[in-house]
N, C-alpha and C positions, 0 to 999 in steps of 0.2 A: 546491553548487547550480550552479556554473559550469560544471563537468565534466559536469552531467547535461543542462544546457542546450545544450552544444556535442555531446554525445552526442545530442542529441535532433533538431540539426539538422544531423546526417550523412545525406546526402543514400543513403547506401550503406544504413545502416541501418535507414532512413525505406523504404527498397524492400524489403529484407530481411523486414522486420515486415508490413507492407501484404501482400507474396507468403504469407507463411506464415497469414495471417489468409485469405486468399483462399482458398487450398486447403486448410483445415481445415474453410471452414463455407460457404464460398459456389459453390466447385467443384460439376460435377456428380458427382465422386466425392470427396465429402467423409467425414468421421467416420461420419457417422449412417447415409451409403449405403453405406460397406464393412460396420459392423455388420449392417446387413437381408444384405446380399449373403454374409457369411462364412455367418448363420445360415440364409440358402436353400441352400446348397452343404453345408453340415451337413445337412439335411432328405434335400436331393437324393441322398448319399451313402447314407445309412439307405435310402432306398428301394430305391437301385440293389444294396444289400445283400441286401433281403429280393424282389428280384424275382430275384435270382440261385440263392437260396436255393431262391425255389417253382419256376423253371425245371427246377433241377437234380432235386428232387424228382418234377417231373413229367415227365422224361426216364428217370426208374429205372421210374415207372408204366408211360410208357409200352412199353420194352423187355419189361418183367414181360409187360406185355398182348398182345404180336406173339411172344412166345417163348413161352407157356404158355396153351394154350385151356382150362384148365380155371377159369384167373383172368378171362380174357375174359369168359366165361359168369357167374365171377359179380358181374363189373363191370354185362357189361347189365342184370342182373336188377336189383342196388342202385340202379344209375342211372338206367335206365329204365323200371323195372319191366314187360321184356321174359319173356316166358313160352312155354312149349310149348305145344302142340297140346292136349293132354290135362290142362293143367294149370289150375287156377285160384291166383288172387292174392288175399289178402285185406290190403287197406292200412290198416296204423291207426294211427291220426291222436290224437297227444297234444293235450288239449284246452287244458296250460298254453299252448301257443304261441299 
């Protein structure tokens, strides 16, 4: 009981404990704000994954598109439903949606 008493009033360790209790829970980067911040930096990485992903994809579209007019032609028409002179369009329209 005397050794935990003299241990209790070491002035060293009495700072020690007080510092570690501080920046565990009272800090602004404490426990709870690294957990939010690792799992927003998880999030943020997946994203920077899959916008890499569609970038790259839409850099092969678009090469395909500037190097072959036959793909061009049938981009606009999917996409815009752009048409010839002579031609008509008939759109139809699924009623599940």
């Amino acid at each position: 009981m005397k050794n935990l008493l003299n241990f209790a009033k070491n002035k060293y360790i009495i700072a020690t404990i007080a510092f570690l209790v501080w920046m565990l829970f009272f800090d602004r980067n404490d426990i709870a704000s690294q957990y939010k911040y690792q799992s927003q930096l998880k999030n943020l990485k997946e994203e920077k994954a899959f916008y890499i992903k569609e970038t790259a994809a839409i850099r092969t579209d678009l090469e395909e598109l500037t190097t072959n007019f036959s793909q061009l032609q049938k981009f606009a028409r999917e996409k815009y439903f752009m048409k010839k002179d002579n031609e008509d369009i008939f759109i139809i329209v699924d009623s599940k949606q």
